[in-house]
N, C-alpha and C positions, 0 to 999 in steps of 0.2 A: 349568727349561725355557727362561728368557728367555739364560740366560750360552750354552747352544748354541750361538744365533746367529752369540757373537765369535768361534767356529773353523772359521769358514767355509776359510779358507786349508788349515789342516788337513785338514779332511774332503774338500774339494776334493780335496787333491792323493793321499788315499787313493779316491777316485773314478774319477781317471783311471790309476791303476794297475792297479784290478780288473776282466779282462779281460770278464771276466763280464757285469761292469754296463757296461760298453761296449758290447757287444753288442746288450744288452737295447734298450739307450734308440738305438741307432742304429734299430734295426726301429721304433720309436715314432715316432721323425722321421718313418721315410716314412711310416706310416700317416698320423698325425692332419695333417702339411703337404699331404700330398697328396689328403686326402680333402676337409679344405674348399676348397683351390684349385679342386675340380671342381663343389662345392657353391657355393661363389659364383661360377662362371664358369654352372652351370645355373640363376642365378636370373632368373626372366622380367623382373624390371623393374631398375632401376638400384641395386645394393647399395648404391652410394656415398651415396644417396636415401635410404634405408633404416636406415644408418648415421647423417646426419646427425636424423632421425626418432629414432632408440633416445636420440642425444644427447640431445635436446629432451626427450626424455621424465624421464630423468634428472636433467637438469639442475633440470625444473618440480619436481617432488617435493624436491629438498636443499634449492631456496630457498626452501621454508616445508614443513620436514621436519615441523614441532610441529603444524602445522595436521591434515596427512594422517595422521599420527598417533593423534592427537585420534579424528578421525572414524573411523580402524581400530576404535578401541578401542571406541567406540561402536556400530560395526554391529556385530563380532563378540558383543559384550554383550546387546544385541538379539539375536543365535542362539542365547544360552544358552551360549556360550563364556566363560571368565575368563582376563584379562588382566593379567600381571605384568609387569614391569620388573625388570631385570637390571644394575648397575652393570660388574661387574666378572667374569669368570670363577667367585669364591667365590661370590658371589649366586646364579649359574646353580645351582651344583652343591646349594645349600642351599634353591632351590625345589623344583629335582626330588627330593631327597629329603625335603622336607616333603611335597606329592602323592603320592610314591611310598607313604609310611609312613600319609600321611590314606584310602589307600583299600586298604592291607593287600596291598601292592603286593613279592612277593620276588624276582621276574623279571620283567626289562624286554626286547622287540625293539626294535633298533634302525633303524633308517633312515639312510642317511648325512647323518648333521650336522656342519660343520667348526668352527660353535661350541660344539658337547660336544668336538673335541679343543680348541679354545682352553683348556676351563674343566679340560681333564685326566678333564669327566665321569666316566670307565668305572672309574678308579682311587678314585673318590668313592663312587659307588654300589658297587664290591665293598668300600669298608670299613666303608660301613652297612648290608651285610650281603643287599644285594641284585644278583641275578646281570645283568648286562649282557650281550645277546648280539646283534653284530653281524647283518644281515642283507644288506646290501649284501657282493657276494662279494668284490670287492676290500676291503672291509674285513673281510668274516669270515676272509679268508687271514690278512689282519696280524695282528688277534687271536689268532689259531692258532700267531703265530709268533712267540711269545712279545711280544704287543700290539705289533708295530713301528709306529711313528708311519707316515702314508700317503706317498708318494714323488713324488704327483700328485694335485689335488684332482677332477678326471674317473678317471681309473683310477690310483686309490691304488697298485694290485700292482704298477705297471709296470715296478719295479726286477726283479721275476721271473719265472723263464722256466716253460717247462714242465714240469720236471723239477721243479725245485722246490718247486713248487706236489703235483709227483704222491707227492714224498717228505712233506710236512708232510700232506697227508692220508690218506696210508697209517699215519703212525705218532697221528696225532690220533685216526682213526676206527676204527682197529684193523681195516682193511679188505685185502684185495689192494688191491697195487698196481696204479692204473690211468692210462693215457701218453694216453687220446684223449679233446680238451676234453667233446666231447657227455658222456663217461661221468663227468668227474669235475664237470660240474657237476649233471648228475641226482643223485648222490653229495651232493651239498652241499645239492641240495633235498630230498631224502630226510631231513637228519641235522635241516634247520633246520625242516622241517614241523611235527615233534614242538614247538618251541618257539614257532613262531607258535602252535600253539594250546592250548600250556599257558601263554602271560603275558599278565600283568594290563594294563599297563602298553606303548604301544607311543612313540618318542620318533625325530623327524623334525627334518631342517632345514626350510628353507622357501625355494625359489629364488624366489620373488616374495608378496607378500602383497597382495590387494587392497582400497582402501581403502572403497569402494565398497559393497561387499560382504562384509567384514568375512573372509574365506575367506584361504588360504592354500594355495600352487600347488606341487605336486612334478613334475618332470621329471627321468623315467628311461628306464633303457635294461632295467630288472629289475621284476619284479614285486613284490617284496619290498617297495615301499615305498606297494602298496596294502595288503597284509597287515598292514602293522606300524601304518596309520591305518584300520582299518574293523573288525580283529576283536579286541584286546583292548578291554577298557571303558573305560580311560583313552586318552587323546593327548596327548602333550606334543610342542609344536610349539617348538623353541627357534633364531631367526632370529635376525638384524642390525636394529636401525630402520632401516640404508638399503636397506633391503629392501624400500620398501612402492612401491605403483604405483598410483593414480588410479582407472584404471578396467580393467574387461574389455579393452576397446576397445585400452587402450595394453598390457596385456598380451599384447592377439594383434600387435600391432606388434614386442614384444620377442622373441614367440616364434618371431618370420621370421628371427632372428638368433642367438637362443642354440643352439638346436641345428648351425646349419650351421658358426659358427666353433668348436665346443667338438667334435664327431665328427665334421662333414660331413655330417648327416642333413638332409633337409628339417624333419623331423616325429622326435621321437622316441617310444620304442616305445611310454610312456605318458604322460598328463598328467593330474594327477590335480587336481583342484580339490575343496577340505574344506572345506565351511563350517560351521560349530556344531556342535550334539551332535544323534544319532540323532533320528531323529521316530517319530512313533508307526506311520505310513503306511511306514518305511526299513525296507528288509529287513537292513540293518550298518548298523553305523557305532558310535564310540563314544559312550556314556552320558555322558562326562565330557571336555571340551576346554580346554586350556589353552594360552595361549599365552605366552614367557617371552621378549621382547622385550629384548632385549643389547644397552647402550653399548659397552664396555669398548673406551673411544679412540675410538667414531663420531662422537660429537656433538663433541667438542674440533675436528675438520677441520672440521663448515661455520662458513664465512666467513676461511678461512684460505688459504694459498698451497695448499694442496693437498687441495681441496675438491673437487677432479675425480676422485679418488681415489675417493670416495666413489659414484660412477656405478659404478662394476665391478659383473659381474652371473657372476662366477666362471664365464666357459668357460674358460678355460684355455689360450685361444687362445697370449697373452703366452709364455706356458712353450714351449709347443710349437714355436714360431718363435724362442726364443731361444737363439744359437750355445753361453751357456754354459750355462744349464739342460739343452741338449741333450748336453751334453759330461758335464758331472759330476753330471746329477739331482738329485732333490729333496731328499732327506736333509743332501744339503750346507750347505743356509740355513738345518739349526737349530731350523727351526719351524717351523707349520703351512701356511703359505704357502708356495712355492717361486716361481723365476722372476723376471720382472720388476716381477710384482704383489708377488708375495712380499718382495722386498728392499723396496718401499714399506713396506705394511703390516707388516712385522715392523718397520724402524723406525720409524714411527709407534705403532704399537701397545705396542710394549713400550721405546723409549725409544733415540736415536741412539747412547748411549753403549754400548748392550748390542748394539748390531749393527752395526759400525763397518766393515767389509767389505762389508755388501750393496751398499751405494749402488754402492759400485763394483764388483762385480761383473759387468758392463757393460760391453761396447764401445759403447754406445749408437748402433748401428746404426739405432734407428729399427723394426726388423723386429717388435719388441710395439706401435709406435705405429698402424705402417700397419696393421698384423691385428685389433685394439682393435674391436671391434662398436659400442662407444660414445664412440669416439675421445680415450680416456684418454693425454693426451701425457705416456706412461709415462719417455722420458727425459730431459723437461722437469722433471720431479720429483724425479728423482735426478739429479739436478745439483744442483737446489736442496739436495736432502739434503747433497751433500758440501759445495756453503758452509754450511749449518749445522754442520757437522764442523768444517769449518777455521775457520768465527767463533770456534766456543766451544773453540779449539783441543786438539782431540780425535785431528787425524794426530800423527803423529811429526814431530820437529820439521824432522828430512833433510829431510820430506817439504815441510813449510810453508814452508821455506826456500827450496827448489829452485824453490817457484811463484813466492815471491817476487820472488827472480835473473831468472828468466824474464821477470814481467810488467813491471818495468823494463825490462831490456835490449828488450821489445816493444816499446815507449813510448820508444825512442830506434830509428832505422833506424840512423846510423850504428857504435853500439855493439853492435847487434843483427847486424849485418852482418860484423865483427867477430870476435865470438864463435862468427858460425856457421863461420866459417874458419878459426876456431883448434880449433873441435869435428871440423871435417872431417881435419885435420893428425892431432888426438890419434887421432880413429877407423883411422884410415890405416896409423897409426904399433902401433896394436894387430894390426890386421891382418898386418902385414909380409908386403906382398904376397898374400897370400891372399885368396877372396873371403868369407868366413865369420870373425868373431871371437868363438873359442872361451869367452874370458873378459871380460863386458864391466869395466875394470876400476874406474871409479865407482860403478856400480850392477852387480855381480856378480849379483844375482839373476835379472836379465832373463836373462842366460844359462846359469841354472843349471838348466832344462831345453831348451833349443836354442839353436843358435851364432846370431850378428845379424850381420844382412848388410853387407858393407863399405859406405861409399860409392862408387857408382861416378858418375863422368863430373862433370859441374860442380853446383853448388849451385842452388836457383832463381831465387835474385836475379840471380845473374850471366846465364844464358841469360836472363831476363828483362830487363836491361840489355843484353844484345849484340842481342836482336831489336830492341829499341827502336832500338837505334846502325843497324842493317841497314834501318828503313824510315825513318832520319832523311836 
């Protein structure tokens, strides 16, 4: 799972080859950039206000994570819920199937959780013998299509189209083939009815936890992830600890903000708030709640350089505003994350040496920083990532060399000035006249899919030395 990461280049460049998945993720751009630009230009009061508020909010909870913690585990306890700790991905996988087996558990519904793909969940539970059945429909497509890892952490399918989609459930469900969305997702509710209500077992993430109230908050756009927490007897709720929030109060602060940067909604279709296990007076709810509380790399960030990291509240926004996630999608980086969060958290998470591409995967335009709900300075982060690449010399050596030459010659104007005039000669001298240089011939790669543009007209120094000379 973690060595993906290092073929980013790879899968990349099979990305932008497939005409297919081009297509796909260009109609994606315009939906989700264009539906929050209208969703925060429709907001009554000052986003910018709002943004710094989510900050604050986040911020309060990482500087005394252990405290809110603490108190979570204690209200939830008080409802009759049980509270586990999770080190690592193997942990996750060996609580739920300790629960699953304590309560004679053979089918589980799922709910979308991104720490059961961290832990590989679904591959866990089918070798102990119990069946995992996605309910979120962009996960229940992947699963259908021979388990494909999600492509986006908001709409996982969004590598596919229509067809696609009407082919994998014509041959899954043994159904006619059907092209119009109304009918193929009635079709998916129909097939998954039957399993909400034959499993024991139902197993959710958790997009905010509150500490307050010991409860745990789902925000959807499907109904499936009220099903999968009210009518089997078990709930397994498996979140992040940076997941937790103080109170109601700052969760309805957050809730002004995740829905409108992650689809553009004010409100999304549901919010479900779960606290403990059924009461006597509930007409649902489960008999049995669990909650399985996952480091795996959280707690090592606070108090570190990228502890801000840690504030993400997964819309997605980051992805969806960024030139190369929008270009080559999500399968590219390897792991469960994608994007600009993504090349964070996968190197963090699993190790800078196992992801040595993401950091820079990056023009660092800024366009994940400014869309950020919680103002995550996304490439302030990966920058720092790549001097820990190049401290613990991890590029290629070309590569450490070439910065070197450079941050020298910066460090001297005269020699720098120099060098750009003998760069401007070579470039020129490649060119031979032309305005396009077919092969660049130091670094060949840059031109090994588009020609680079000559120099044309003078350098900057020089116009900047003749204006100086013209108002002296």
């Amino acid at each position: 799972m973690r060595s993906q990461a290092m073929f980013f280049q790879r899968r990349a460049g099979e990305a932008l080859a497939d005409p297919r998945l081009q297509k796909n993720f260009a109609g994606l751009k315009d939906k989700f950039v264009g539906m929050r630009a209208r969703a925060v230009a429709n907001y009554e009061n000052d986003f910018e206000e709002l943004r710094d508020a989510g900050q604050a909010i986040r911020d309060r909870v990482i500087d005394n994570l252990d405290v809110w913690l603490e108190l979570f585990e204690e209200k939830a306890t008080a409802r009759g819920a049980t509270v586990l700790w999770a080190r690592d991905g193997s942990e996750i996988c060996e609580h739920v199937i300790a629960i699953a087996q304590r309560h004679g558990v053979t089918k589980v519904t799922k709910s979308k959780s991104m720490l059961s793909e961290e832990a590989q969940l679904n591959a866990a539970l089918a070798a102990a013998g119990i069946q995992p059945v996605e309910t979120d429909l962009g996960e229940y497509i992947l699963q259908i299509a021979d388990n494909e890892p999600p492509s986006h952490i908001i709409a996982p399918a969004a590598h596919k189209n229509l067809d696609e989609v009407a082919d994998l459930f014509a041959a899954t469900h043994q159904q006619p083939r059907k092209t119009e969305i109304p009918a193929l997702t009635r079709e998916a509710r129909e097939v998954l009815r039957e399993h909400f209500l034959s499993a024991d077992m139902g197993i959710s993430g958790g997009n905010f936890l509150i500490a307050e109230t010991g409860s745990v908050v789902l925000v959807t756009n499907e109904g499936n992830g009220r099903m999968v927490t009210t009518l089997p007897k078990v709930h397994v709720v498996i979140t992040g600890i940076e997941k937790i929030v103080p109170t109601l109060a700052d969760f309805a602060t957050l809730m002004r903000l995740l829905p409108r940067s992650a689809t553009g909604q004010e409100i999304s279709n549901y919010v479900s708030v779960c606290t403990g296990t059924k009461g006597e007076a509930d007409a649902d709810g489960p008999e049995h709640t669990y909650f399985v509380l996952v480091d795996n790399g959280r707690a090592g960030l606070v108090g570190s350089e990228f502890q801000a990291m840690l504030r993400c509240i997964r819309c997605g926004a980051c992805m969806n505003h960024c030139p190369v996630y929008q270009t080559v999608g999500g399968h590219a980086y390897g792991w469960v994350y994608p994007g600009p969060m993504g090349a964070v958290l996968t190197s963090l998470y699993t190790g800078i040496e196992n992801a040595l591409d993401l950091p820079h995967a990056s023009t660092l335009c800024n366009q994940c920083g400014v869309v950020c709900p919680v103002k995550i300075p996304l490439p302030e982060l990966l920058r720092k990532l790549r001097e820990r690449q190049t401290e613990r010399g991890l590029r290629p050596w070309s590569e450490r060399l070439a910065l070197s030459v450079w941050s020298r010659l910066a460090q001297r104007p005269a020699l720098y000035a120099l060098a750009t005039k003998l760069g401007v000669r070579y470039l020129n001298w490649l060119a031979s006249g032309r305005d396009r240089i077919a092969v660049l011939g130091v670094a060949p790669g840059w031109t090994a899919g588009r020609d680079f543009p000559a120099p044309q007209g003078r350098t900057f120094k020089e116009l900047y030395s003749s204006r100086q000379e013209q108002k002296a």
